[in-house]
N, C-alpha and C positions, 0 to 999 in steps of 0.2 A: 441099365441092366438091373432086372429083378434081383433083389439079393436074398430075400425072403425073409428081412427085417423090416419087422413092423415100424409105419408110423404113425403115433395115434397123439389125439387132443385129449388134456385135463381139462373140465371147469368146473369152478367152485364163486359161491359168494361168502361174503361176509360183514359182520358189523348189522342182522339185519333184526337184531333186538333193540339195540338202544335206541335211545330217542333222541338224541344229536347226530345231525350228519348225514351223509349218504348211507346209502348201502354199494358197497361195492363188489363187483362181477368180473372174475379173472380167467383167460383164458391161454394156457402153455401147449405147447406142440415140440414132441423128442419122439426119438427112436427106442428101443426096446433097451439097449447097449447104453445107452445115456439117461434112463430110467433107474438102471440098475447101479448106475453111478451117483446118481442124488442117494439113493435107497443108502447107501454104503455113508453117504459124504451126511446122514441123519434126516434127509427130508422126510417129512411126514405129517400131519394135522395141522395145523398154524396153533389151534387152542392149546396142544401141548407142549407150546416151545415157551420160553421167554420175549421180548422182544429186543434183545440183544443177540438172541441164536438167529430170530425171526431175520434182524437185518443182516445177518450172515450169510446164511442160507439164500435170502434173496438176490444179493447179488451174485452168488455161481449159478443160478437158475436161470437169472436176466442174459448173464453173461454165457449158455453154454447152450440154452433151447435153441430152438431151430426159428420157432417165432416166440410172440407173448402178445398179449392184448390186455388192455385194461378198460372199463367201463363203469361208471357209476349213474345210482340212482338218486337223484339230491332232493333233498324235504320237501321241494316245491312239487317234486312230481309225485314220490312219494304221498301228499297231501293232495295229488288231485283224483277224485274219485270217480272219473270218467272211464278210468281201469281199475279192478284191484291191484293188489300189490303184489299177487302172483302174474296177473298179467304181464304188468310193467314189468318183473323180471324175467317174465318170458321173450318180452320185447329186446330187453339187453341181453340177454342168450343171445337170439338169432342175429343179432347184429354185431356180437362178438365171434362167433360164429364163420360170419361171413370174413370180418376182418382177419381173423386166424387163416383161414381158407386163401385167403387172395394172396397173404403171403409164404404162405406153405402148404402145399396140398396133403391131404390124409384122408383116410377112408374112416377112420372110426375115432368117435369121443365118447368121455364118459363122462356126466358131469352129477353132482352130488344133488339127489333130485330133493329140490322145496316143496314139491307136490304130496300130498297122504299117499299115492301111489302111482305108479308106470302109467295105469290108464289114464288117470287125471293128468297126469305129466303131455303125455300124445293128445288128451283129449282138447288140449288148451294150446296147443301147438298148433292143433288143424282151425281152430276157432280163429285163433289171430292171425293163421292164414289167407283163411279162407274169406270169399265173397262179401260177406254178409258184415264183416270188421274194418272195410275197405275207408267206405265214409265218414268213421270216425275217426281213423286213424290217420287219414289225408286231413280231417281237420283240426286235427292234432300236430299236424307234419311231421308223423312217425312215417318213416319210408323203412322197413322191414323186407328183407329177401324172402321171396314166394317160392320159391322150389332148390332151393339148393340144402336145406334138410333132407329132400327125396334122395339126394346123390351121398348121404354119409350114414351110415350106421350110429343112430342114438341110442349109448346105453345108459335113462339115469338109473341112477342107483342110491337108497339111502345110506348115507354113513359112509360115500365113496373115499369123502379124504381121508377116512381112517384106514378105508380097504385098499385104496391104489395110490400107490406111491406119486402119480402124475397128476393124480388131483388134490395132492396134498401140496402140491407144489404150489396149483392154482392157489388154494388155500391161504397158502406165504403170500404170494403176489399181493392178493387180495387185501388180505390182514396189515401187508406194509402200506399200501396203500391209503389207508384208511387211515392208519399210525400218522403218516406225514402231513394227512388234513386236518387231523386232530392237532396236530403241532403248530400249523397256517392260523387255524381256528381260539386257539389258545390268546394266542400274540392280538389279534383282531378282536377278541371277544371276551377275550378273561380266561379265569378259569372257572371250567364245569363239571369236576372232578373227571371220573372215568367214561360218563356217556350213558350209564345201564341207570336204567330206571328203579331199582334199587339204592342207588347210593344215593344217599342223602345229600352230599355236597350237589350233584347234577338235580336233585329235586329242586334242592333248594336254588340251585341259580333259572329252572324251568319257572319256579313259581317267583321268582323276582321279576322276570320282564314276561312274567303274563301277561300285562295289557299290553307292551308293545314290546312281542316276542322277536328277538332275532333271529335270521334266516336261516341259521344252523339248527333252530327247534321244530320238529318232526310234531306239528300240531294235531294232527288226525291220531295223534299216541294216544291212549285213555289217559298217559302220564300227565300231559299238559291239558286235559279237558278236567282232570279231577284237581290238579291244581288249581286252574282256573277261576275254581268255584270256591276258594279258601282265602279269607282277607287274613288270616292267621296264619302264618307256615306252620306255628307248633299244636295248628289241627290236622295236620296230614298224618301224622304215624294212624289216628285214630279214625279218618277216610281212611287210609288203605287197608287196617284189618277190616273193617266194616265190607268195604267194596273188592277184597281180594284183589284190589290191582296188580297186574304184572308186565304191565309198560310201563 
C-alpha cells in the first residue's frame, strides 16, 4: 500500500584530494521519517564532524537505512588513464547504483555532483553508457548497468551533503570508510601522516619511496611526480611555491 512516503537514495564520495588511498563512493537508501531522524540524531557533511562523531553517527546510519553500499576507487585505477578520474567515478556511481537498487527499490537519488555541472554530470553518464564506451570498458572488464539510470530520477547537485540530510549520511559512510583503510594502511605501511598533499609528513614519506612507491601512492598525483624529481626532500617547500602544487 502507497503511503505517500518517500523513499529516496544519498550518494556522496570522498577522500578524493589526497594522494594516499582510494577514493571512496557511498551509497544510503531511507524513507522521509527516518531522514528526519538522523537530521535530529546530528547527521550532516562528514567534513564537519570529528572522527569520533563520524564513527558514531556511522553506525545508527549502517544500522537503521533501509540499505547502504560502499564502493571504492584504489590508486591502481585511479592511475590508469584509460578513463579520467571523473569517469571512473562515474563508473562507481552506476554500479553503486545498481547495488542500492537490487536491494531496495526507490525512485529518486541525489548525489553530490563532482561534475562543474548537471550537463556535464548527464553528459558523461550517456557517454559511458552508450555504444561507442562498449570496447573499452569490456576490455577493462568494467560490466556497468545500461538502462536502469533511465528508471530513477538523478538529481546531482553541488554541495548536496551540505544541502540534504541523506547525502550527508553518504558522506559518513564514505569518510569512515576511508578512516578504517587508512588505519589497515598505517599498520602495513607506516605512517603517512594525514593523506593531503599539503602535509609535510605525507610528502615526505611520498618522496621517500619514490623510486619504489607503495601501492597506497596515487602516482598520476602532481604530488608524487614533483616529488619524484627532488634527490633533496628540503627542496620541496621551494618546488611547490615555484610550481603552486596542490596535490
Amino acid at each position: 500500500m502507497d503511503t505517500g512516503i518517500e523513499i529516496l537514495a544519498g550518494i556522496d564520495d570522498a577522500t578524493k584530494c589526497p594522494c594516499i588511498g582510494s577514493i571512496f563512493i557511498a551509497g544510503v537508501v531511507a524513507d522521509e521519517r527516518l531522514v528526519e531522524k538522523w537530521r535530529k540524531a546530528g547527521v550532516k557533511d562528514s567534513k564537519l564532524l570529528s572522527r569520533k562523531r563520524r564513527d558514531e553517527l556511522c553506525r545508527i546510519i549502517r544500522s537503521t537505512a533501509l540499505t547502504t553500499s560502499i564502493r571504492h576507487i584504489p590508486p591502481l585505477e585511479i592511475d590508469d588513464k584509460s578513463l579520467n578520474l571523473n569517469s571512473w567515478e562515474m563508473v562507481a556511481f552506476l554500479k553503486l547504483l545498481r547495488n542500492l537498487h537490487r536491494k531496495h527499490r526507490f525512485s529518486r537519488v541525489i548525489v553530490d555532483n563532482w561534475e562543474v555541472s548537471t550537463e556535464l554530470f548527464f553528459r558523461r553518464l550517456e557517454l559511458l553508457t552508450g555504444r561507442g564506451m562498449a570496447p573499452l570498458l569490456q576490455e577493462k572488464a568494467v560490466l556497468i548497468p545500461k538502462r536502469l539510470h533511465r528508471n530513477i530520477e538523478i538529481n546531482p547537485e553541488h554541495q548536496a551533503d551540505k544541502n540534504h540530510v541523506i547525502v550527508g549520511a553518504a558522506s559518513i559512510l564514505a569518510r569512515a570508510a576511508s578512516d578504517r583503510q587508512y588505519d589497515r594502511y598505517r599498520k602495513l605501511y607506516g605512517d603517512f601522516g594525514s593523506g593531503s598533499p599539503g602535509d609535510p609528513k605525507t610528502r615526505y614519506y611520498v618522496w621517500k619511496h619514490r623510486n619504489n612507491p607503495t601501492p597506497i601512492i596515487r602516482q598520476s598525483w602532481n604530488t608524487y611526480k614533483t616529488l619524484c624529481r627532488l634527490d633533496d626532500f628540503g627542496d620541496d617547500y621551494t618546488q611547490r611555491k615555484k610550481n603552486g602544487d596542490r596535490r
